[in-house]
Backbone as JSON, one array per atom type, in Angstrom:
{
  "sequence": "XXXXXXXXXXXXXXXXXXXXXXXXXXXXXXXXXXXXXXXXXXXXXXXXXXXXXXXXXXXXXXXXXXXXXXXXXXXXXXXXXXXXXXXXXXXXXXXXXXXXXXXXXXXXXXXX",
  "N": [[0.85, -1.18, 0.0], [0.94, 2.34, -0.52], [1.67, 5.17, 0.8], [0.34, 8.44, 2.21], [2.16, 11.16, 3.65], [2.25, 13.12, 6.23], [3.52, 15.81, 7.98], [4.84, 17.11, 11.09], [2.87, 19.16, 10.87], [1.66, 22.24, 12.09], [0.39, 23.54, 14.57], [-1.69, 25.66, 16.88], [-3.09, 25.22, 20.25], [-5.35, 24.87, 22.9], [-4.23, 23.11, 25.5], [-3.24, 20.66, 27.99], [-3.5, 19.25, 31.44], [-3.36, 20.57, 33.97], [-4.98, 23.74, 35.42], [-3.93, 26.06, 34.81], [-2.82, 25.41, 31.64], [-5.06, 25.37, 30.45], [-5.68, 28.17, 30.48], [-3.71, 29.34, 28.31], [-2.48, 29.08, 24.65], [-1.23, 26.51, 23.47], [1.72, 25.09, 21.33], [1.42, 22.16, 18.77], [2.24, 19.58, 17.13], [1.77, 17.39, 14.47], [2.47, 14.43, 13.2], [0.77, 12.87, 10.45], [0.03, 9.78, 8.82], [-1.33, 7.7, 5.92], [-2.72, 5.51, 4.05], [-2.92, 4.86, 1.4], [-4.13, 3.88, -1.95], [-2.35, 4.41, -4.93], [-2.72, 3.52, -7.25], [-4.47, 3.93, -10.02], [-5.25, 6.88, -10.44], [-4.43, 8.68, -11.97], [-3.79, 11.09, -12.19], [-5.43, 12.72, -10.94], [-6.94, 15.1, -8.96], [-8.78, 14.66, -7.13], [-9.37, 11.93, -7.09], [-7.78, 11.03, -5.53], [-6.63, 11.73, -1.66], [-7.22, 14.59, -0.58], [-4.55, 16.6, 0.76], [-4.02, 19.16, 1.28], [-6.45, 20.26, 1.77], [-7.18, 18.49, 3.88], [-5.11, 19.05, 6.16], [-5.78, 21.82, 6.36], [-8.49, 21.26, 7.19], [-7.97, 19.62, 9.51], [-6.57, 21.3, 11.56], [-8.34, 23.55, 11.41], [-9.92, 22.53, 13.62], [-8.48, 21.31, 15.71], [-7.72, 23.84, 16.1], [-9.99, 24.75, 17.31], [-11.03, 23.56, 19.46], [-10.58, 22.08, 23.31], [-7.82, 20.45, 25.02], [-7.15, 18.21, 27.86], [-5.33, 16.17, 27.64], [-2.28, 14.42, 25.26], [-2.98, 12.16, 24.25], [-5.79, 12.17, 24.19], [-6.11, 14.16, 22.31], [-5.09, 12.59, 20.09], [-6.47, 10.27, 19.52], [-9.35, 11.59, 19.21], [-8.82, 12.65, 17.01], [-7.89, 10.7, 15.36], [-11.05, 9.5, 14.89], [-12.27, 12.11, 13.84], [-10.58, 12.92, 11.83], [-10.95, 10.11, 9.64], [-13.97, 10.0, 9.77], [-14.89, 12.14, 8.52], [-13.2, 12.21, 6.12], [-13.66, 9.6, 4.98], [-11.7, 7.43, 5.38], [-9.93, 4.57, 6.02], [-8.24, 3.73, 7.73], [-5.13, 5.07, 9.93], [-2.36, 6.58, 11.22], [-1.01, 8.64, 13.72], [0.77, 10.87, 14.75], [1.73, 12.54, 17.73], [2.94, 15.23, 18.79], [3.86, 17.59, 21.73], [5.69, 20.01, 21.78], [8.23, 21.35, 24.18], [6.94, 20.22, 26.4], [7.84, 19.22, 29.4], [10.06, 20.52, 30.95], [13.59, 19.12, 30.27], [13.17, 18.47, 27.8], [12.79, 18.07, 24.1], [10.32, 17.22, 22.6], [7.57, 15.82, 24.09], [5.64, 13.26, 23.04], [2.95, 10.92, 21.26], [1.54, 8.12, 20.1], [-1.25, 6.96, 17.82], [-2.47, 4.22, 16.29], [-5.14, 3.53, 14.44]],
  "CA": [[0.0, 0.0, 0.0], [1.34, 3.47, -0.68], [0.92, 6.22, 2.13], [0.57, 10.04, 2.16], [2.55, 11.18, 5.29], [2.72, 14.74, 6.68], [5.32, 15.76, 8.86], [4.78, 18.47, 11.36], [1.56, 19.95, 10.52], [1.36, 22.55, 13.56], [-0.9, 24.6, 15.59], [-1.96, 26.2, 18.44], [-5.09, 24.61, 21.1], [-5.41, 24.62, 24.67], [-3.82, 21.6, 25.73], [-2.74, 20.15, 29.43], [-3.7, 18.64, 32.48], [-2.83, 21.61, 34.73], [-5.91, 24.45, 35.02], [-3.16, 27.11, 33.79], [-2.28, 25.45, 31.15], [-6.51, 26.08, 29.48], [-5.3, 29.36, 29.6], [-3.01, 29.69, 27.07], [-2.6, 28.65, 23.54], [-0.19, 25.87, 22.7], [1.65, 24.68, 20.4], [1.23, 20.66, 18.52], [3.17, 19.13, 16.14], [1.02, 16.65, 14.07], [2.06, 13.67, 11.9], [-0.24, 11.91, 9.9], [0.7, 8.59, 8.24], [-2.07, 7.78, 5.66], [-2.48, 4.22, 3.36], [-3.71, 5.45, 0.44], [-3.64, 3.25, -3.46], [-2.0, 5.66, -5.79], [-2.77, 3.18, -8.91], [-5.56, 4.66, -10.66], [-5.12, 8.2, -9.73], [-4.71, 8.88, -13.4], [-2.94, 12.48, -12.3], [-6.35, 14.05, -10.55], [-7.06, 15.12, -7.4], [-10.48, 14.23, -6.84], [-9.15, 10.35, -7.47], [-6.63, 10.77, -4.15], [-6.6, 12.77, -0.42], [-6.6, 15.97, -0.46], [-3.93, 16.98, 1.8], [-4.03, 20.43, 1.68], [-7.48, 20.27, 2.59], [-6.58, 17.56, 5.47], [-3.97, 20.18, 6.82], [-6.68, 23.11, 6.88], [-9.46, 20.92, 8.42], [-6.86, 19.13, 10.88], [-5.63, 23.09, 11.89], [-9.27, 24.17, 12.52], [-10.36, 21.23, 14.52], [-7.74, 21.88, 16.77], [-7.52, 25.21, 16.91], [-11.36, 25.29, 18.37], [-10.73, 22.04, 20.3], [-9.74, 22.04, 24.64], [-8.03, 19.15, 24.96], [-6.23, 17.88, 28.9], [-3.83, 14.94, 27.36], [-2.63, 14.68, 23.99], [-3.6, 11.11, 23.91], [-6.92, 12.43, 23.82], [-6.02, 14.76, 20.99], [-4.77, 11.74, 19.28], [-7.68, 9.2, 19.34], [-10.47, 12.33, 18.98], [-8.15, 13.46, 15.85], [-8.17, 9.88, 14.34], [-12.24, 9.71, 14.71], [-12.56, 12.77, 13.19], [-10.44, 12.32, 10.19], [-11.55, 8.81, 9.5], [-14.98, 9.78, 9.51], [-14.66, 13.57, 7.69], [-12.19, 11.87, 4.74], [-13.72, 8.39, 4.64], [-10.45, 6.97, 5.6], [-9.97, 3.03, 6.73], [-6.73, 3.61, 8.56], [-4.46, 6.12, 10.07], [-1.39, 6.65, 11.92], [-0.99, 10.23, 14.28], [1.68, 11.18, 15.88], [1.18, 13.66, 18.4], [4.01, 16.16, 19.33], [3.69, 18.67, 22.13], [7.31, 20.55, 22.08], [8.63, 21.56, 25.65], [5.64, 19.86, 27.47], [8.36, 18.83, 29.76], [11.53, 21.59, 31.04], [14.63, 19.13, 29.86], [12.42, 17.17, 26.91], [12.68, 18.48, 23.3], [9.08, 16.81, 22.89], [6.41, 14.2, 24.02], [4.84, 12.32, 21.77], [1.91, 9.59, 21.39], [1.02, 7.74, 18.65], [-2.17, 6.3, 17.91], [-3.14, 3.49, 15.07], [-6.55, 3.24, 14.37]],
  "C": [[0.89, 1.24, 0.0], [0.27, 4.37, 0.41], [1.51, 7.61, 1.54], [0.69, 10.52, 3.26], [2.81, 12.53, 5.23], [3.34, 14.81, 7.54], [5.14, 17.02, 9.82], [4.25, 19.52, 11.05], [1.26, 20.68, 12.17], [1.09, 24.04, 13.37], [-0.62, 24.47, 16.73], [-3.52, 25.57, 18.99], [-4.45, 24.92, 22.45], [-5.13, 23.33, 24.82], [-2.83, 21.49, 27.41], [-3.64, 20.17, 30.58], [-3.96, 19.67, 33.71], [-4.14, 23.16, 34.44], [-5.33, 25.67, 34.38], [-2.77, 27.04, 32.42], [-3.9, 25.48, 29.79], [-6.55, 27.15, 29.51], [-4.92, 29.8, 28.57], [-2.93, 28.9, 25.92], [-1.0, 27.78, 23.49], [-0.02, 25.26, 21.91], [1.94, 22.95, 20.44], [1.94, 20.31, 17.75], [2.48, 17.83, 15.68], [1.52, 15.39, 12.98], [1.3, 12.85, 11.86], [0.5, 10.89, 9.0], [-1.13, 7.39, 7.71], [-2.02, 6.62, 4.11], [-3.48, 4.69, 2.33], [-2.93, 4.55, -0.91], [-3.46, 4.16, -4.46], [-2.76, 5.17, -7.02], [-4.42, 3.79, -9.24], [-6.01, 6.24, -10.11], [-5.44, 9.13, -11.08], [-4.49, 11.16, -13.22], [-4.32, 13.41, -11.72], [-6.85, 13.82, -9.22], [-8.09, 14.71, -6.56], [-10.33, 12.47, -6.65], [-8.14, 10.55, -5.8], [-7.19, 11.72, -3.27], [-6.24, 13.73, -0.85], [-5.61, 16.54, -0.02], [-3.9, 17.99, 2.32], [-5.37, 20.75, 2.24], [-7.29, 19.74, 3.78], [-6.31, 18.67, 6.66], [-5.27, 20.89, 7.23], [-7.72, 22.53, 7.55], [-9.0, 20.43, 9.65], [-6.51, 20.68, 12.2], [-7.13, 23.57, 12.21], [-9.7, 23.42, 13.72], [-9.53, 21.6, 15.65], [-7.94, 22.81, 17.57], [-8.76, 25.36, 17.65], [-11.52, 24.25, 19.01], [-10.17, 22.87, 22.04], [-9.14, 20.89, 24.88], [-6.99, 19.01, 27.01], [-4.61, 17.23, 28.44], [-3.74, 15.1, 25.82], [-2.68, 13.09, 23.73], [-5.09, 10.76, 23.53], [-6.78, 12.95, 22.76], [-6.13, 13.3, 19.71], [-6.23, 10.53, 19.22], [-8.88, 10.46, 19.45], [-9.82, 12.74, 17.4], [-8.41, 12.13, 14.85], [-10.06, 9.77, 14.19], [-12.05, 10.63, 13.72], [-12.17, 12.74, 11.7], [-11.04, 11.4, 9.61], [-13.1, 9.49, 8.83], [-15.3, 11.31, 8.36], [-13.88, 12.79, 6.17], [-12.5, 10.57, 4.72], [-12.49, 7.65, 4.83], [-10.37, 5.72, 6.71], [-8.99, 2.94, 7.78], [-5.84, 4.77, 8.54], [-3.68, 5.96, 11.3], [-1.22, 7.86, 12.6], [-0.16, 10.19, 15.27], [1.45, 12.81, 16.62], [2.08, 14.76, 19.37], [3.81, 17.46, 20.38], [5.33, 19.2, 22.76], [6.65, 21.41, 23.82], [7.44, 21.46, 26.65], [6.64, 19.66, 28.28], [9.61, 19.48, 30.02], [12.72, 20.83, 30.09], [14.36, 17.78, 29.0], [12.24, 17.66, 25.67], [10.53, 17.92, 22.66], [8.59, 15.78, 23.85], [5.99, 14.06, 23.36], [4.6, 11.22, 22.48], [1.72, 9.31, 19.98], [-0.21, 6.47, 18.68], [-2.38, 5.59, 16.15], [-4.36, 2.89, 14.67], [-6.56, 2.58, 12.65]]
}
């Protein structure tokens, strides 16, 4: 199977555990990892994922989203795609840079 993988698709949401931290806006770091059959594509877009659409509905969803954990992000993010893009299967990695003082990220990854 051939996949269409994005890499650091990122936004801002309310995200953490901590009641200070539904104050402010942070930032996510998103990949998607997406099993898609290229053969019969026949060069048009309507025949494959959008992506650039993906991206911009992925990026509002978020952005008007509260979320505590980003394990929640990640299994509310695969629902939504899935069922918005007809999509059988999906991979999401879920990046929240300096959740953590001496941790370049966390990350989760969910395979639905």
């Amino acid at each position: 199977m051939d996949t269409i993988f994005i890499k650091g698709l990122s936004m801002t949401t309310r995200i953490g555990a901590h009641e200070w931290e539904q104050q402010i806006q942070q930032r996510l770091l998103i990949d998607l990892s997406i099993p898609v059959d290229f053969q019969g594509i026949d060069d048009e877009l309507c025949n494959t994922l959008d992506y650039a659409k993906l991206c911009e509905t992925v990026t509002t969803y978020l952005e008007n989203q509260s979320f505590k954990l980003i394990e929640t992000v990640a299994n509310q993010l695969a629902i939504f795609i899935k069922e918005t893009f007809n999509i059988s299967a999906i991979t999401i990695t879920v990046h929240k840079p300096q959740a953590v003082k001496n941790a370049q990220s966390i990350s989760v990854v969910a395979v639905r």
